[in-house]
C-alpha positions as CSV (number, residue, x, y, z in Angstrom):
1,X,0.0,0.0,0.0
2,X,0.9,3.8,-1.1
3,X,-0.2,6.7,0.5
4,X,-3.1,4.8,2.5
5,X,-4.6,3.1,-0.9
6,X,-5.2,-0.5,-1.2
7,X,-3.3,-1.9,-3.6
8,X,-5.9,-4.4,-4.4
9,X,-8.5,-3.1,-6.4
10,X,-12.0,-4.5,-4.8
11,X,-13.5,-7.2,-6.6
12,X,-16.9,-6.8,-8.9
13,X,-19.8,-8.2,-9.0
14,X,-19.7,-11.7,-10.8
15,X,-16.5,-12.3,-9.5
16,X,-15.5,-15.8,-8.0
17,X,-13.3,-15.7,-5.2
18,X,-11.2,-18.1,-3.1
19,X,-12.0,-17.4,0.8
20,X,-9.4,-18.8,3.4
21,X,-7.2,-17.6,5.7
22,X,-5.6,-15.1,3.8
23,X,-9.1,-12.8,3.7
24,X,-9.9,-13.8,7.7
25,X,-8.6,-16.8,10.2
26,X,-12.3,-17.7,10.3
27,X,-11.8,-18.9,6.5
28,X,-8.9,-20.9,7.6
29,X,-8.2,-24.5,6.8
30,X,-11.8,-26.6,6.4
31,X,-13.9,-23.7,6.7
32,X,-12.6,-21.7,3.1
33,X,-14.9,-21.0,0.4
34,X,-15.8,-20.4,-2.9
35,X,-17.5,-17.0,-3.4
36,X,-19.4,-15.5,-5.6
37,X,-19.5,-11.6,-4.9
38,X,-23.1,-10.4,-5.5
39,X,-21.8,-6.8,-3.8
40,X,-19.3,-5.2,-2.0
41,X,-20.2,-2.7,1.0
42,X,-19.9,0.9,0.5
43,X,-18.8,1.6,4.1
44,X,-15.4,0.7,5.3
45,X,-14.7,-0.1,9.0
46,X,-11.3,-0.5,8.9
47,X,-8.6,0.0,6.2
48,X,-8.3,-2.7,3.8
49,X,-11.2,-4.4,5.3
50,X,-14.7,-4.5,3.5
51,X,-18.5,-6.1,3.5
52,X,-18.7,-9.0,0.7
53,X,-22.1,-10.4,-0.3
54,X,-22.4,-13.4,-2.2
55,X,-22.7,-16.9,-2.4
56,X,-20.9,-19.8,-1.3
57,X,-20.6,-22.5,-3.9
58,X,-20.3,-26.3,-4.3
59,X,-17.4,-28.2,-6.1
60,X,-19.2,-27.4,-9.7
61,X,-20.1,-23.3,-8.8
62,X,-23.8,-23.8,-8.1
63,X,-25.1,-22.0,-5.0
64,X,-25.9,-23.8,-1.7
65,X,-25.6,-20.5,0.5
66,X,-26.0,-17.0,0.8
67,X,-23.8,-15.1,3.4
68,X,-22.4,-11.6,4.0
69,X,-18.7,-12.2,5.2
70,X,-15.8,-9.5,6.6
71,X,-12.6,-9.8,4.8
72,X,-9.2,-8.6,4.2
73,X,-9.1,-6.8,0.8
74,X,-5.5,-8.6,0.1
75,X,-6.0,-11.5,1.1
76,X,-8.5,-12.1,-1.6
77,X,-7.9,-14.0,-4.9
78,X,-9.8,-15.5,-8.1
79,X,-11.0,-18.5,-7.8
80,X,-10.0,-21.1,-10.8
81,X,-13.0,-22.6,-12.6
82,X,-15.1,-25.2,-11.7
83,X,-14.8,-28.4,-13.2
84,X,-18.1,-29.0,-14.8
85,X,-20.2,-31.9,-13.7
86,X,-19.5,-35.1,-14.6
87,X,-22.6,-37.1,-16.3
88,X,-23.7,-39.0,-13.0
89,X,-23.6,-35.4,-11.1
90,X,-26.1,-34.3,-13.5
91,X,-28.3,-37.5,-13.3
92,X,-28.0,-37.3,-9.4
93,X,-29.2,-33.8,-9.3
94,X,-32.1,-34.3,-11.6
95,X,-32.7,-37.0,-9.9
96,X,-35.1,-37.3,-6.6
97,X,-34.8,-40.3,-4.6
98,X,-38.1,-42.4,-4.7
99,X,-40.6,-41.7,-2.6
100,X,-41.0,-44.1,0.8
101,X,-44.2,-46.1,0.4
102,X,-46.4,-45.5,3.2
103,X,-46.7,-48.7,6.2
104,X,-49.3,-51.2,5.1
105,X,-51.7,-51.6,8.1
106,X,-50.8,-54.6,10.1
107,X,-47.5,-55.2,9.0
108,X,-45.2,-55.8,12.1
109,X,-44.0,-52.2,14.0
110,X,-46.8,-50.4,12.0
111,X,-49.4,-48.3,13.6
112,X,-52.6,-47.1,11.2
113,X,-52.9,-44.3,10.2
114,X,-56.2,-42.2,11.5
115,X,-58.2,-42.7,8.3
116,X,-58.0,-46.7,8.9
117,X,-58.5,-46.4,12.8
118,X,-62.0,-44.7,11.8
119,X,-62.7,-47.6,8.9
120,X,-61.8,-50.9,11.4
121,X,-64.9,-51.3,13.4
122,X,-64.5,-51.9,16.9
123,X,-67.2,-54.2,18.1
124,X,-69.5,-56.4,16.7
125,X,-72.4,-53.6,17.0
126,X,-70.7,-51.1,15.3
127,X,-69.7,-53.2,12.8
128,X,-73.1,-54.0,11.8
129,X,-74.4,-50.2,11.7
130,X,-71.6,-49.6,9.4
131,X,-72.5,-52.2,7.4
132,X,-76.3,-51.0,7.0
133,X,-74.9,-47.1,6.4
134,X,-73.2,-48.5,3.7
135,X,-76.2,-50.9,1.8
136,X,-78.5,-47.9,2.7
137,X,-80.7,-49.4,5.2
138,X,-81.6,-48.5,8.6
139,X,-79.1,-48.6,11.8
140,X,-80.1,-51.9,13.5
């Protein structure tokens, strides 16, 4: 730095940046990211320090979070590409697992559910009023 300007210029917009230790300790070792700077924060709180917003991204640059983080203006650099997803990436993520069948009534550990708790009659009687609701015919 000269005559108190960063020698960094701040980073744009669109720009994907490599997080770690060099921009904050709290990026350091498992915890550094890959950022994609949505905006940087007009107001500086301390020299060479500024507000980033952006996204954190996955191993093939797709967005899983967004976050506002505090960083050293230095200690940030561009972030190689991605490399793009493989063919059983793209089928995973297009993919939804199956959906889990519901219990069958009866079968062992499974409760019913409410519906068939009102169907099962309970007793003899009721069983035979249901019965007569359902051919049309009076309760008896």
């Amino acid at each position: 730095m000269s005559g108190g300007t960063p020698a960094v210029a701040p980073p744009r917009p669109g720009e994907l940046l490599i997080i770690d230790r060099a921009a904050s300790v709290q990026f350091a070792g498992e915890r550094a990211l890959r950022f994609r700077v949505v905006s940087v924060g007009e107001t500086v709180p301390y020299r060479a320090w500024l507000w980033l917003t952006g996204y954190v991204l996955d191993q093939h640059d797709r967005a899983v979070a967004r976050r506002e983080i505090f960083v050293r203006l230095d200690g940030l650099r561009p972030a190689p590409p991605a490399a793009p997803p493989t063919r059983a990436d793209r089928g995973n993520a297009a993919r939804s697992p199956a959906p889990t069948p519901p219990p069958r009534v009866g079968s062992a550990g499974a409760r019913p559910t409410a519906s068939a708790r009102r169907t099962e009659p309970a007793t003899p009687v009721r069983d035979r009023q249901h019965q007569a609701r359902r051919a049309g015919t009076g309760s008896g």
